[in-house]
C-alpha positions as YAML, in Angstrom:
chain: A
units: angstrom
residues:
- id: 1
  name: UNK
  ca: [5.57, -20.81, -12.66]
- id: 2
  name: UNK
  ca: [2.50, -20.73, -10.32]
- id: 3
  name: UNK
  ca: [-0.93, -21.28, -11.81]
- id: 4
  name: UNK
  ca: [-2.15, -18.98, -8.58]
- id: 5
  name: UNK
  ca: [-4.13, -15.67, -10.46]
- id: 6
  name: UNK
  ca: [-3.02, -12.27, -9.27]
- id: 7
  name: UNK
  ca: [-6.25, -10.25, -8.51]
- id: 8
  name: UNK
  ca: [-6.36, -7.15, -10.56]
- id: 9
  name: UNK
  ca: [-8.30, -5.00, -7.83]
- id: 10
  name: UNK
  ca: [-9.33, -4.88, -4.51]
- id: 11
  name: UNK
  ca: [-8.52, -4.24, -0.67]
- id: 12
  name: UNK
  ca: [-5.87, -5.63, 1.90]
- id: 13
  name: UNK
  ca: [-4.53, -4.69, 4.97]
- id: 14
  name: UNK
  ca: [-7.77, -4.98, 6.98]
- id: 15
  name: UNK
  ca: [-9.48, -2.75, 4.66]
- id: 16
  name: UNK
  ca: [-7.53, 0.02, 5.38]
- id: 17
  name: UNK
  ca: [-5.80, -0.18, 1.54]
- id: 18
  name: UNK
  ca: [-7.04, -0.57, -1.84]
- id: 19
  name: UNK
  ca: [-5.32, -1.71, -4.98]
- id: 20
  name: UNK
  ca: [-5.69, -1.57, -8.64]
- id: 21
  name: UNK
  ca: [-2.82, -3.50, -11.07]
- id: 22
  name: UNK
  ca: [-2.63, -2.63, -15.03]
- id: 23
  name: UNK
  ca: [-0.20, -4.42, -16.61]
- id: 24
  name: UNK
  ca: [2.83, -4.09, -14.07]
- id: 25
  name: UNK
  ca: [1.99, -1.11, -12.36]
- id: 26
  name: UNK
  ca: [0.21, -1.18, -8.97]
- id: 27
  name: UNK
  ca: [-1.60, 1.90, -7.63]
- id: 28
  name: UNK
  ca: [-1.64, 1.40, -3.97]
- id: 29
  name: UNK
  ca: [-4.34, 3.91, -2.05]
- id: 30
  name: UNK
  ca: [-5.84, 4.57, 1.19]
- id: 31
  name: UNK
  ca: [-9.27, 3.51, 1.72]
- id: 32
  name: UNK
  ca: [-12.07, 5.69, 3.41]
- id: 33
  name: UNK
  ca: [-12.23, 3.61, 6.21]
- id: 34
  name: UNK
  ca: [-8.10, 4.42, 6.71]
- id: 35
  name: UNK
  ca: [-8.57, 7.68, 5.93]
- id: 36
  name: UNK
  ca: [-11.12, 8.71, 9.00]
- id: 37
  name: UNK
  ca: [-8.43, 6.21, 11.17]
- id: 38
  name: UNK
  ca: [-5.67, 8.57, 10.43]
- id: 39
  name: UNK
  ca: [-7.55, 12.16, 10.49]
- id: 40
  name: UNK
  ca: [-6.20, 14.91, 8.87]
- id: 41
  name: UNK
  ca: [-3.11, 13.61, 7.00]
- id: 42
  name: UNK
  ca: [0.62, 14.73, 8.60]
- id: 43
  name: UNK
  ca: [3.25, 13.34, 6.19]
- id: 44
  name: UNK
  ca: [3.80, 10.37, 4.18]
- id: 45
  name: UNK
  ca: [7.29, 8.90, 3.49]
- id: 46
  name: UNK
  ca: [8.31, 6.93, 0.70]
- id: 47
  name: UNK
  ca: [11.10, 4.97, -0.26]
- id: 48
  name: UNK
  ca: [14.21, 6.34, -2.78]
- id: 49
  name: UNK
  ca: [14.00, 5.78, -6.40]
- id: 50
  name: UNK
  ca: [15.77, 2.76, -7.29]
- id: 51
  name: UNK
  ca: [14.89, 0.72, -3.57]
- id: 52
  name: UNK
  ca: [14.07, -2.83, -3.70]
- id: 53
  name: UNK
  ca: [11.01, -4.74, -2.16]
- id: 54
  name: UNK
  ca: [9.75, -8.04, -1.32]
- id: 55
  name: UNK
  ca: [6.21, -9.11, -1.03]
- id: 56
  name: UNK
  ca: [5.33, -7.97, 2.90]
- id: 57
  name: UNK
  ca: [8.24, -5.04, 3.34]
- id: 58
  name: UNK
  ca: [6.78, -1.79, 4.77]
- id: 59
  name: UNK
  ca: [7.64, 0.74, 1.91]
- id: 60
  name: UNK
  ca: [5.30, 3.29, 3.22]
- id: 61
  name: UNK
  ca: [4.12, 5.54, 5.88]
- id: 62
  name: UNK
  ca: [1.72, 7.49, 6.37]
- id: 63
  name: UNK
  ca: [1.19, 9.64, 9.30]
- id: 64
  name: UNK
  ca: [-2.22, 11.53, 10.71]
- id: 65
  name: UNK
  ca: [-3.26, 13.65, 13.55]
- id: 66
  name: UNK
  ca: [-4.32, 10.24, 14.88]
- id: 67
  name: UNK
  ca: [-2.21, 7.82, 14.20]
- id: 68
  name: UNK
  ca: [0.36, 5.90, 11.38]
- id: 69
  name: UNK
  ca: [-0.24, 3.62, 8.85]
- id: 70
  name: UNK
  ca: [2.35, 1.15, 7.24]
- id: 71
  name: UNK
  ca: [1.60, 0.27, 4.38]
- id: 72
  name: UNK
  ca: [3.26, -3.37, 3.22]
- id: 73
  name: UNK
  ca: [3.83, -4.17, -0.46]
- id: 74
  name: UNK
  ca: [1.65, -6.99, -1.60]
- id: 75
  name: UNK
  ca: [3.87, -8.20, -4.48]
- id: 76
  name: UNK
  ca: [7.80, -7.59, -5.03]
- id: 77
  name: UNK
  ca: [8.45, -4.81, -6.80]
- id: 78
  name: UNK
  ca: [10.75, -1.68, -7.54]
...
């Protein structure tokens, strides 16, 4: 076991993400700075129920007038 501490909040992926972790769910969002990067939002997919992660996988993507975003999972999940 690692003594490392898992932050509970904050931003990653060059600002362009935030995060928030209660217990063991993580709420992944875009950030305001992403948000004017992508312009007006196109489609975002995500992954089937039931898909498996590592830390680092792209598991989402979301697409805008201007561009893409994938966003990586910071932590292994479901």
């Amino acid at each position: 076991m690692s003594d490392t501490k898992i932050p509970k909040e904050g931003e990653f992926d060059q600002g362009r993400l935030w995060f928030s972790r209660r217990g063991n769910v993580l709420t992944i969002g875009l950030t305001s700075r992403a948000i004017e990067t992508l312009g007006d939002l196109e489609a975002i997919d995500v992954p089937e129920e039931g898909d498996h992660f590592n830390a680092g996988d792209d598991f989402v993507t979301v697409e805008g007038n201007r561009g893409s975003i994938e966003v990586s999972l910071p932590t292994k999940g479901l």
